[in-house]
MARZA-450639 format. One record per residue (C-alpha): x negated, y negated, z; residue in one letter; residue number from 1. Coordinates in Angstrom, 3 decimals, padded with zeros to 6 digits. Layout:
% MARZA-450639
X->X&Y->Y&Z->Z&type->a&seq->NUM
...
% end
This chain:
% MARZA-450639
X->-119.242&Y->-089.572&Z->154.397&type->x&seq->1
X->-117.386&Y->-092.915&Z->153.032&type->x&seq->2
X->-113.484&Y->-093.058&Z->153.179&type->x&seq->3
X->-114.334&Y->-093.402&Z->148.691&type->x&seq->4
X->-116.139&Y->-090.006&Z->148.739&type->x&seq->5
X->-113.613&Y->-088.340&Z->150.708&type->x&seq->6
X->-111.914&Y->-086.439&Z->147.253&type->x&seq->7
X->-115.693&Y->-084.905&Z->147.084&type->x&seq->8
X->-115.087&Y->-082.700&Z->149.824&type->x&seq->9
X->-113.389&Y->-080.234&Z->147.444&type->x&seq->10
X->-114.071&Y->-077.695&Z->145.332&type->x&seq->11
X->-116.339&Y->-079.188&Z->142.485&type->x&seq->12
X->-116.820&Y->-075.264&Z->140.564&type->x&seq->13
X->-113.140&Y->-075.343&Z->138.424&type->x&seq->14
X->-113.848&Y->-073.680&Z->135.448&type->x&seq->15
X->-111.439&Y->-071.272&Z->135.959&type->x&seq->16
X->-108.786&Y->-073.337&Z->138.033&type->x&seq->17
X->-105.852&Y->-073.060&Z->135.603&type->x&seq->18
X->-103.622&Y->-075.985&Z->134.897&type->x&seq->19
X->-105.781&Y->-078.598&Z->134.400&type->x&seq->20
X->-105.008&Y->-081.802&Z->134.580&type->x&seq->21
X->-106.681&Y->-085.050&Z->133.048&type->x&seq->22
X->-105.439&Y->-088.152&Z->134.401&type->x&seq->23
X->-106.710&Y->-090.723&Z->131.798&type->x&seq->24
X->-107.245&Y->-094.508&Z->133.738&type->x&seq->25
X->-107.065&Y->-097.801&Z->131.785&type->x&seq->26
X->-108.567&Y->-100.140&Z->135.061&type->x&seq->27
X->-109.215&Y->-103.995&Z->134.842&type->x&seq->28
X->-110.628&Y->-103.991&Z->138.157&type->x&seq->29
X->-112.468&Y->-101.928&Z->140.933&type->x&seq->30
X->-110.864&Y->-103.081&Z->143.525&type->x&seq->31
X->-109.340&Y->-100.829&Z->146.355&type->x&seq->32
X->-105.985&Y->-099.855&Z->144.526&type->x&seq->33
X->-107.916&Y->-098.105&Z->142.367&type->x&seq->34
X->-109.533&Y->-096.174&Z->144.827&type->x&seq->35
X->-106.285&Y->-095.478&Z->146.416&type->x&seq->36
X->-105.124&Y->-093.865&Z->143.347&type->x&seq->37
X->-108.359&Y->-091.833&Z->142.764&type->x&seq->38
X->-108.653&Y->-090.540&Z->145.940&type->x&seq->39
X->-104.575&Y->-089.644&Z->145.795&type->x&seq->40
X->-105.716&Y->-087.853&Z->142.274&type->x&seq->41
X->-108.168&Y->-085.733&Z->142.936&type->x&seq->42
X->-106.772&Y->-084.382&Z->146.283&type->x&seq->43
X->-105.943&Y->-081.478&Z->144.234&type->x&seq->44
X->-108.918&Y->-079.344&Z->142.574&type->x&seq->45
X->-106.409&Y->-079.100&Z->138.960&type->x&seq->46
X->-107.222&Y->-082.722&Z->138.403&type->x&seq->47
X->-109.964&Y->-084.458&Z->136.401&type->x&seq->48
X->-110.173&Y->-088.247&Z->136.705&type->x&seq->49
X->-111.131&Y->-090.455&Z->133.798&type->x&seq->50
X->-111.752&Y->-093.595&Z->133.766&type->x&seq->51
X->-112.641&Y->-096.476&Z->131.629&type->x&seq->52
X->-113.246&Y->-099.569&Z->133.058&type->x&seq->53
X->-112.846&Y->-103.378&Z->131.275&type->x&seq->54
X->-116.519&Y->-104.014&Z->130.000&type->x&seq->55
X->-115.542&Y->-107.915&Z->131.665&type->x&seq->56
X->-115.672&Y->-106.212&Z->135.188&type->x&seq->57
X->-119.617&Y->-106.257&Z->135.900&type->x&seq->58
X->-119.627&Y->-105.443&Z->140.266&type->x&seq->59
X->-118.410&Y->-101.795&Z->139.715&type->x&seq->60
X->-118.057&Y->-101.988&Z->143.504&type->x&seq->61
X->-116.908&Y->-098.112&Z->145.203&type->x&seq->62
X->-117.161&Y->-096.706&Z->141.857&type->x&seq->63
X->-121.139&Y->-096.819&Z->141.730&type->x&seq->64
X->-121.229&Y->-094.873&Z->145.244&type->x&seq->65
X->-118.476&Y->-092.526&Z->144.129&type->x&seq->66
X->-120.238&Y->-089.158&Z->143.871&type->x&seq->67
X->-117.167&Y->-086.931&Z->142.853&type->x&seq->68
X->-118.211&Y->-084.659&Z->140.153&type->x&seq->69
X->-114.317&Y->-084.980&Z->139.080&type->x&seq->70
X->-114.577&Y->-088.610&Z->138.357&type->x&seq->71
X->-115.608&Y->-089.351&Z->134.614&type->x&seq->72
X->-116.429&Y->-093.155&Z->134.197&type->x&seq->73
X->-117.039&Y->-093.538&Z->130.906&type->x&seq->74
X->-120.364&Y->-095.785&Z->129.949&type->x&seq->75
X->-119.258&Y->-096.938&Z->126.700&type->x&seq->76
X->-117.257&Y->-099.413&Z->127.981&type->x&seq->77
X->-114.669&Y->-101.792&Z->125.882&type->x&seq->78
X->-113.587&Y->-105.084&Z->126.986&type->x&seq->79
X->-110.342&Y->-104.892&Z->126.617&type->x&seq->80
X->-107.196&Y->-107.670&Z->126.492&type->x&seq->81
X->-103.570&Y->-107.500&Z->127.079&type->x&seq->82
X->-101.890&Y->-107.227&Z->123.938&type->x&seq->83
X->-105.173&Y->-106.018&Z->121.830&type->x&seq->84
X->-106.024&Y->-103.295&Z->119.632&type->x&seq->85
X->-108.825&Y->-102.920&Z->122.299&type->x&seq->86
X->-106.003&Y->-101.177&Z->124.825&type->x&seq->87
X->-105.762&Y->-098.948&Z->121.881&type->x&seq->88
X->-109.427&Y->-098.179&Z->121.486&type->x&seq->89
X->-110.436&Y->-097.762&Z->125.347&type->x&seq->90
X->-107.258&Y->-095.432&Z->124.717&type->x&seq->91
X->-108.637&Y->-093.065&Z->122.216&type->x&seq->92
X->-112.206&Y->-093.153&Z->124.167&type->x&seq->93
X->-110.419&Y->-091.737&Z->127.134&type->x&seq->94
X->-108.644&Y->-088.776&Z->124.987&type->x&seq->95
X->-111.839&Y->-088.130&Z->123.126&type->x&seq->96
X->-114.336&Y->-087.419&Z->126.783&type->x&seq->97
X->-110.826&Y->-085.458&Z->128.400&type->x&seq->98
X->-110.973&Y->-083.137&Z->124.921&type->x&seq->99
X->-114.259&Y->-082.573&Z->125.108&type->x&seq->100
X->-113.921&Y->-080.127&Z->128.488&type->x&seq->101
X->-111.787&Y->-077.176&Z->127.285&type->x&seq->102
X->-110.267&Y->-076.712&Z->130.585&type->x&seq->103
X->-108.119&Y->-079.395&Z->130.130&type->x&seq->104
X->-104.079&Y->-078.922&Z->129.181&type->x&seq->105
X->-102.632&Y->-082.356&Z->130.346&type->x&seq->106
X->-103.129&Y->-085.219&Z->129.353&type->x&seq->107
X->-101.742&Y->-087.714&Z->131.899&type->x&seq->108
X->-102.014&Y->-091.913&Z->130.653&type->x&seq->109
X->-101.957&Y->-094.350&Z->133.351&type->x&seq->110
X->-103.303&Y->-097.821&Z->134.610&type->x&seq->111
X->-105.637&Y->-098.638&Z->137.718&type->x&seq->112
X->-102.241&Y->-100.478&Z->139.607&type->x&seq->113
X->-100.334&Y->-096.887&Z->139.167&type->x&seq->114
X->-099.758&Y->-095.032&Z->142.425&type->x&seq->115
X->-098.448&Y->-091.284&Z->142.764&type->x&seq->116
X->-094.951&Y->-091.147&Z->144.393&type->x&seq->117
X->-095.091&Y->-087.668&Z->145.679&type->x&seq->118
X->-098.167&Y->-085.001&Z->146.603&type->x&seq->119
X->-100.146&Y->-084.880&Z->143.659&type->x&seq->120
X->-100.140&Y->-081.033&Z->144.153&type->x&seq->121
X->-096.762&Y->-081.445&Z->143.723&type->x&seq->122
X->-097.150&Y->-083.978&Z->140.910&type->x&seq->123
X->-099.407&Y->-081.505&Z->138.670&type->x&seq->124
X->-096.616&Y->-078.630&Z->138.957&type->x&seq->125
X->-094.771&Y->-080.976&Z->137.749&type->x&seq->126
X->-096.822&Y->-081.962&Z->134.779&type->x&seq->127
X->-097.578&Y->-078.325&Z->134.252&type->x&seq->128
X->-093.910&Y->-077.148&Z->133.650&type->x&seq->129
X->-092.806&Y->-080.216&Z->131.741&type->x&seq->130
X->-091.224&Y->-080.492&Z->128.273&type->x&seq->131
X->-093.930&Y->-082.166&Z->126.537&type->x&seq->132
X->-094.486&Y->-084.357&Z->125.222&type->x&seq->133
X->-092.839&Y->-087.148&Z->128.114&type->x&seq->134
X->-092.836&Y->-090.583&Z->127.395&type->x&seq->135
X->-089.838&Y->-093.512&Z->127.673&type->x&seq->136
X->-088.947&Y->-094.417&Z->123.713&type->x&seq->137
X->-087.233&Y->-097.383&Z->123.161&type->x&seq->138
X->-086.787&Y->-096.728&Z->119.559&type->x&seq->139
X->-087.601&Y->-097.626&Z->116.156&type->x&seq->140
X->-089.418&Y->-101.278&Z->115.207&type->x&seq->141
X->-086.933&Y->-102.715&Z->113.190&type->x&seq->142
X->-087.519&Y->-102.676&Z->109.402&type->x&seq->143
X->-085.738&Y->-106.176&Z->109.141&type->x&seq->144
X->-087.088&Y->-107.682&Z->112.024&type->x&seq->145
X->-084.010&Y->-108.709&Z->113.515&type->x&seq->146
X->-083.005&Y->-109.328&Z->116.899&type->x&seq->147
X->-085.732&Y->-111.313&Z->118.594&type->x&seq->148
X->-088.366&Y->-108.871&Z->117.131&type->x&seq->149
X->-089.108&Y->-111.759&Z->114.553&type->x&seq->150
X->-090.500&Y->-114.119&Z->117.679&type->x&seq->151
X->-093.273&Y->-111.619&Z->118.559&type->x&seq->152
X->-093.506&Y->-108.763&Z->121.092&type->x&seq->153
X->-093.308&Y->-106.081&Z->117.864&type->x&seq->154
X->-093.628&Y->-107.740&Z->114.874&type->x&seq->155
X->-096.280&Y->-105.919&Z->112.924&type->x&seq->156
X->-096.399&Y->-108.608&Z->109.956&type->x&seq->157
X->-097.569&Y->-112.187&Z->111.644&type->x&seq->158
X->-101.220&Y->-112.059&Z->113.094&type->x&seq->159
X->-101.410&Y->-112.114&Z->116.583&type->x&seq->160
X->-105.124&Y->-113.223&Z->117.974&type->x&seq->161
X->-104.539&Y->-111.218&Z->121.269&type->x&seq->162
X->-107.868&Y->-109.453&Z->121.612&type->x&seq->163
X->-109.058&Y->-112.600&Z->123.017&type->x&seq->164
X->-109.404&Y->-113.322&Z->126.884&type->x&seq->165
X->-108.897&Y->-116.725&Z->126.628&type->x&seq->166
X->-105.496&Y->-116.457&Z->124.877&type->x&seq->167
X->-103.916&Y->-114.294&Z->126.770&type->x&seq->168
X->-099.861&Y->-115.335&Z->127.257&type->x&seq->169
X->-100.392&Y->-113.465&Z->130.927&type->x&seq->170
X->-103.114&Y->-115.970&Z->131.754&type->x&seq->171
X->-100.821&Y->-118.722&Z->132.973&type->x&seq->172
X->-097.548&Y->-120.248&Z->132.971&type->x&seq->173
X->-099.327&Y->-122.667&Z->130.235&type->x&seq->174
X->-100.691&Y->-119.994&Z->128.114&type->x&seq->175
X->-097.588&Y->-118.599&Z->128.146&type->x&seq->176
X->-095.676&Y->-121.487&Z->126.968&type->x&seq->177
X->-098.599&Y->-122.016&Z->124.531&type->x&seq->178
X->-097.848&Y->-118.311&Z->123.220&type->x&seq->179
X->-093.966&Y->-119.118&Z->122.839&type->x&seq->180
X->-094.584&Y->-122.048&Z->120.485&type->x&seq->181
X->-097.101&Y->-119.858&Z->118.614&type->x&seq->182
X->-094.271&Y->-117.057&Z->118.045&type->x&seq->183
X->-091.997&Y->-119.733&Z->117.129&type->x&seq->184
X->-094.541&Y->-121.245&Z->114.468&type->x&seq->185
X->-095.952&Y->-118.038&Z->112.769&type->x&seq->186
X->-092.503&Y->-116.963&Z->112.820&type->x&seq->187
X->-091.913&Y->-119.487&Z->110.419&type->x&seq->188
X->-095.252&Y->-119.288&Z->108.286&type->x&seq->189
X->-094.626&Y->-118.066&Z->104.634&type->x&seq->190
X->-096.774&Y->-115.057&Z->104.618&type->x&seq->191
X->-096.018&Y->-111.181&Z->105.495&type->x&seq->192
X->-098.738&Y->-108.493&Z->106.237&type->x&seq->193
X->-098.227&Y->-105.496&Z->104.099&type->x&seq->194
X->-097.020&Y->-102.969&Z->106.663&type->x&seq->195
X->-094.857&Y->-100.127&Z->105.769&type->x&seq->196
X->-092.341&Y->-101.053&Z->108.567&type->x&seq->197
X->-089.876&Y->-097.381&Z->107.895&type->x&seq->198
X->-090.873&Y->-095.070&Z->110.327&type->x&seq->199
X->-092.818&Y->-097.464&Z->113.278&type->x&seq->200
X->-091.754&Y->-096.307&Z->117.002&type->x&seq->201
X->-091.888&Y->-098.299&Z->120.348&type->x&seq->202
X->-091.953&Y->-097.413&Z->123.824&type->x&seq->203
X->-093.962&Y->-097.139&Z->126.887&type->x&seq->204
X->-097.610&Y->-096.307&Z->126.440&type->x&seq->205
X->-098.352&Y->-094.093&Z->129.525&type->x&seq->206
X->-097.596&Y->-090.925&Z->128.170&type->x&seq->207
X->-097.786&Y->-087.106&Z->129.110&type->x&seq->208
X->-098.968&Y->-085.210&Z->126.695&type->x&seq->209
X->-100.563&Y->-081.425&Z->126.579&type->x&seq->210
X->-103.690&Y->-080.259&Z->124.157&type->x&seq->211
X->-102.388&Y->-080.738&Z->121.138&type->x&seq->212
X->-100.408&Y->-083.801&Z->121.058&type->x&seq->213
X->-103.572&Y->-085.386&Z->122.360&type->x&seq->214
X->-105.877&Y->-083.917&Z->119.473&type->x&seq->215
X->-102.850&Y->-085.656&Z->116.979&type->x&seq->216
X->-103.061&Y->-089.100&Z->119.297&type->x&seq->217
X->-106.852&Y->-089.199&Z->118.900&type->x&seq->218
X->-107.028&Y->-089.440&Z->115.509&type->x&seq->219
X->-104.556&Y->-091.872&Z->114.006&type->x&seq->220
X->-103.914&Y->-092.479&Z->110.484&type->x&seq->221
X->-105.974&Y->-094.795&Z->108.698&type->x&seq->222
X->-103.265&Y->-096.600&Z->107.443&type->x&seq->223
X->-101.329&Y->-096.853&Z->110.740&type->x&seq->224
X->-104.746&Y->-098.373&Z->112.080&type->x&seq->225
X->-104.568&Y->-101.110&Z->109.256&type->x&seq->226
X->-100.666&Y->-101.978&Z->109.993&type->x&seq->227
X->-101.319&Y->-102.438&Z->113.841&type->x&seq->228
X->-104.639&Y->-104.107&Z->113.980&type->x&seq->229
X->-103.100&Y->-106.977&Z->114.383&type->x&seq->230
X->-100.009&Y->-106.213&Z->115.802&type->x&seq->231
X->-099.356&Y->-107.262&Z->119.844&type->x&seq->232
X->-099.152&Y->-104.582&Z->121.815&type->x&seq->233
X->-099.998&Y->-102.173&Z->119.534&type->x&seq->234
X->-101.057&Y->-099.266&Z->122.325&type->x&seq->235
X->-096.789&Y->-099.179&Z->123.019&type->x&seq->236
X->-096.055&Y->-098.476&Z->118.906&type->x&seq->237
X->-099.146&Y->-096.394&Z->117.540&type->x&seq->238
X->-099.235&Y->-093.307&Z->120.359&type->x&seq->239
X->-095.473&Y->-093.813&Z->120.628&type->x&seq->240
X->-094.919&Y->-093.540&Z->116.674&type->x&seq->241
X->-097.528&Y->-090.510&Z->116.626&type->x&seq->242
X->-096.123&Y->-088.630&Z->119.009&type->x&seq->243
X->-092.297&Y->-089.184&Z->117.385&type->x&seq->244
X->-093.598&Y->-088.138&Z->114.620&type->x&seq->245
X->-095.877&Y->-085.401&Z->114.945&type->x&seq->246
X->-092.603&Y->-084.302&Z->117.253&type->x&seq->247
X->-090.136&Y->-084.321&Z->113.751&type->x&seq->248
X->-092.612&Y->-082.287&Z->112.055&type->x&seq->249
X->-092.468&Y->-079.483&Z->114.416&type->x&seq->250
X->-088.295&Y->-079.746&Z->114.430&type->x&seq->251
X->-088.179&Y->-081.562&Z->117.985&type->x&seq->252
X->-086.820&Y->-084.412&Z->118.773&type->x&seq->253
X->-087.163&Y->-086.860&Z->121.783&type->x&seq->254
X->-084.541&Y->-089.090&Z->123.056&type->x&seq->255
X->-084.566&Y->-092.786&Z->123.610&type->x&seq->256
X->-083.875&Y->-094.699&Z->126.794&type->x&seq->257
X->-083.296&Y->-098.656&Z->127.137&type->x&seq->258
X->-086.245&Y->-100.346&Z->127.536&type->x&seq->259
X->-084.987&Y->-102.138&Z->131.002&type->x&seq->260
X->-084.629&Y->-098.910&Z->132.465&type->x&seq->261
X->-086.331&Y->-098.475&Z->136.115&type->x&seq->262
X->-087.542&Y->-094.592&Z->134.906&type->x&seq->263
X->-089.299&Y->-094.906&Z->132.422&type->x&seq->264
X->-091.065&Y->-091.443&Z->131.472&type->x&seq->265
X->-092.526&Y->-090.517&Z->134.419&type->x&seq->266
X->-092.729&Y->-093.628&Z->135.890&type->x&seq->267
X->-090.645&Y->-096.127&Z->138.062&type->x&seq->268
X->-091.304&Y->-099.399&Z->136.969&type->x&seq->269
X->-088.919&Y->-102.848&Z->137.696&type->x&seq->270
X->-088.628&Y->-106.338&Z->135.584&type->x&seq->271
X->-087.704&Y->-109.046&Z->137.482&type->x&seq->272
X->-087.608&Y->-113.257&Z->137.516&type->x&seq->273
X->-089.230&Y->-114.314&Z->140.843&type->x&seq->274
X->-086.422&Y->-116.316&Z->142.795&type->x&seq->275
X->-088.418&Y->-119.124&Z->144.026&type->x&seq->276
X->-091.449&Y->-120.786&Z->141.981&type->x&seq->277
X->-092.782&Y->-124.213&Z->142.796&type->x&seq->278
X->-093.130&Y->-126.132&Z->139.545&type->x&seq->279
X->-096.824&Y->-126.158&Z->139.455&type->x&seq->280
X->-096.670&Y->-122.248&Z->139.937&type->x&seq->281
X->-094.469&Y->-122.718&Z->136.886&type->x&seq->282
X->-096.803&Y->-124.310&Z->134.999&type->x&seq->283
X->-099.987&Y->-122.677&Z->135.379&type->x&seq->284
X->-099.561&Y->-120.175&Z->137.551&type->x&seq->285
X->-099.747&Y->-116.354&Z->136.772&type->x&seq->286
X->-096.429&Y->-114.018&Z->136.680&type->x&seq->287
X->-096.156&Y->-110.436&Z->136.947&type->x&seq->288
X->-092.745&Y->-109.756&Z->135.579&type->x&seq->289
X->-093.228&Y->-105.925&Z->136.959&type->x&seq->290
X->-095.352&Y->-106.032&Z->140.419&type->x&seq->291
X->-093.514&Y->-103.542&Z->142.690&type->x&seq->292
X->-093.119&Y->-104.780&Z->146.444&type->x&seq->293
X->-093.087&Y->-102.793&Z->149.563&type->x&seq->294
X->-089.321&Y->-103.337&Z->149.687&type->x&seq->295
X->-089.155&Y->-101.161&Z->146.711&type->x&seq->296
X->-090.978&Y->-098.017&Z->147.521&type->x&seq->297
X->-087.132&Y->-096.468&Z->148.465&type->x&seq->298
X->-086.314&Y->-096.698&Z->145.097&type->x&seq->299
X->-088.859&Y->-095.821&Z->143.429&type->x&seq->300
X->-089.075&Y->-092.479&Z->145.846&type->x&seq->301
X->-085.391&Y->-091.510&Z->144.757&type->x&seq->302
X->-085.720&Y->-092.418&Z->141.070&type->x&seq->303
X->-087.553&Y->-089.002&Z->140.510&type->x&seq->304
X->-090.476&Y->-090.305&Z->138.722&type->x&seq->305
X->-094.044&Y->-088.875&Z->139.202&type->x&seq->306
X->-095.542&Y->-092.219&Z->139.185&type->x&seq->307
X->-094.978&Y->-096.357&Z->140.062&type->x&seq->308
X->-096.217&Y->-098.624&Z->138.114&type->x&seq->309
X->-097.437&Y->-102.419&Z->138.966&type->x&seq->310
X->-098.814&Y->-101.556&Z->142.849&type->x&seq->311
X->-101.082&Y->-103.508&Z->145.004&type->x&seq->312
X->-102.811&Y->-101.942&Z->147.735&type->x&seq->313
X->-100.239&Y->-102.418&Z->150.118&type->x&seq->314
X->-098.030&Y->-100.802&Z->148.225&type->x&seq->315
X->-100.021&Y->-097.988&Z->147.512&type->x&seq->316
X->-100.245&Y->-097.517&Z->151.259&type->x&seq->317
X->-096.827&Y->-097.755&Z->151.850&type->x&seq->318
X->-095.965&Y->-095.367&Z->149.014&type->x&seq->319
X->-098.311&Y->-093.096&Z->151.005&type->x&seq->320
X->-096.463&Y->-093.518&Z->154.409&type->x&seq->321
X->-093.042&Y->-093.010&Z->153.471&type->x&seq->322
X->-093.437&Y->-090.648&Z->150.193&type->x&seq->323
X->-096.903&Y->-088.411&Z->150.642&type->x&seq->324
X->-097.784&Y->-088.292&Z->153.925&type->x&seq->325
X->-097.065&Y->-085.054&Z->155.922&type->x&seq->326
X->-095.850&Y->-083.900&Z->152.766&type->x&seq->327
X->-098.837&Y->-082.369&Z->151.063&type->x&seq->328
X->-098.535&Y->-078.963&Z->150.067&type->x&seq->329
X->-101.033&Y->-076.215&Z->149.484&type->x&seq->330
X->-103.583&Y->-078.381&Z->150.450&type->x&seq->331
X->-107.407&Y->-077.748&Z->149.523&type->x&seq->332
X->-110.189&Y->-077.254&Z->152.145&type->x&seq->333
X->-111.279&Y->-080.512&Z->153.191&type->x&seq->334
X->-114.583&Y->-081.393&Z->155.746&type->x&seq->335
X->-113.050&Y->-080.898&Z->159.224&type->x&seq->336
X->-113.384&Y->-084.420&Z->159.532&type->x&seq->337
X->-111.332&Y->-085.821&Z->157.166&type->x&seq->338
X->-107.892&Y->-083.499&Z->157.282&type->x&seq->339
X->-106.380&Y->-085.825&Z->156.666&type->x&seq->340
X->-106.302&Y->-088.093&Z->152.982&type->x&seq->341
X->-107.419&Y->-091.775&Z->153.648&type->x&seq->342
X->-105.858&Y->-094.373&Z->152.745&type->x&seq->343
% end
């Protein structure tokens, strides 16, 4: 059997296995991280995989080989661009397919560079015993659209023609500066969107919700649709701003956190400058604000969070090393030959 069918090797009859889990994947590539993080996933017969994968990515690679009756890939694939309503759409796919089995009580959001920082037995106590719903809130989208919010990131009444590959601000250094004097400019346009701005919420998108915060997330408002069509990032205010305030409805409340914070829900994620850039890597080359390094699996282990955000492959593996390995408890029956989880 292949390292990528190793997770197969357990249990696939989990009807009655209680305290499901569904972990929900938003990938852009299927490249080995991913794998790393599926196989991590489904070491533990509670856990359901779903995936959807960008509809740009045509060599589906390990995936097509797969074979584990726990891993969902959806086929109605979206392409999907940072900053889009797409993110919000491939989303709501993923929700819909983890609703449909009944089985399912968590609803865990996360993207194909996330890696597990502790046994993912471990991981889905965790997620079982939870205050729900968990997710980092930065707070409300300013009404007035002061403080910087009026150059871009949640402005919900300029046009912003993100759901486009080719304009992507992460693209380049260029496209970046490109996207800069675009915020400036339609910053300055004379027209306004009619958005009802009162009662719009930002924060992190990767949530962790249970059953029925993920029935309310599934089905947004029509009219919150039409305000964040257009909006960037809309996937970090419209699951955010349902699940504040489905929350206030039901007399709960959920505090906010800054948005520079290295826990963020249950994640660990950093923001960072890169210290040395050559000029032409200024220019046009590509920069991850958030990749983790190697050098900061430490702290990510003793921030407490489930989850790291932004990992390569090597990171992955040396998440496993220091944080997972040797750890695993109540592990399931595995093929004699394979005791052990790859990585």
């Amino acid at each position: 059997m292949s390292e990528a069918g190793d997770a197969q090797a357990l249990n696939p009859h989990l009807d009655h296995v209680p305290g499901r889990v569904a972990y929900l994947i938003l990938a852009h590539a299927a490249d080995e991280q991913l794998r790393l993080l599926t196989n991590q996933l489904l070491a533990d017969p509670r856990s359901t995989v779903y995936l959807h994968l960008d509809a740009k990515v045509s060599n589906l690679g390990w995936i097509g080989v797969y074979g584990a009756s726990r891993l969902v890939v959806l086929p109605n694939r979206k392409v999907v661009n940072w900053g889009g309503y797409s993110i919000v759409d491939a989303t709501i796919l993923l929700l819909e397919r983890a609703l449909l089995d009944k089985n399912n009580q968590r609803f865990v959001l996360l993207s194909g560079s996330c890696f597990p920082l502790k046994p993912v037995q471990e991981i889905n106590d965790a997620v079982c015993m939870l205050e729900l719903p968990s997710i980092a809130l930065w707070g409300r989208v300013d009404p007035m659209l002061k403080q910087g919010e009026g150059l871009g990131r949640y402005v919900v009444t300029k046009f912003h023609p993100h759901d486009n590959r080719f304009l992507t601000p992460k693209a380049s250094g260029l496209h970046g500066r490109l996207w800069n004097a675009y915020k400036w400019l339609n910053s300055n346009l004379p027209y306004e969107l009619k958005v009802d701005l009162r009662d719009l919420w930002k924060g992190s998108q990767f949530f962790i919700i249970d059953r029925h915060y993920a029935e309310v997330c599934v089905r947004p408002p029509a009219d919150l649709v039409r305000a964040l069509r257009y909006a960037l990032a809309p996937d970090e205010i419209l699951f955010t701003t349902l699940i504040v305030r489905h929350s206030r409805s039901r007399g709960s409340t959920i505090s906010t956190i800054p948005s520079s914070a290295g826990r963020q829900g249950g994640h660990f994620v950093l923001k960072r400058v890169p210290n040395r850039r050559s000029l032409l890597n200024r220019i046009i080359g590509q920069v991850d604000l958030r990749q983790l390094t190697v050098s900061d699996v430490d702290d990510a282990s003793a921030s407490g969070a489930l989850f790291a955000r932004k990992c390569s492959a090597d990171v992955s593996n040396a998440i496993y090393r220091i944080c997972i390995k040797g750890r695993t408890i109540n592990k399931p029956a595995l093929d004699a030959t394979m005791q052990d989880t790859v990585i």
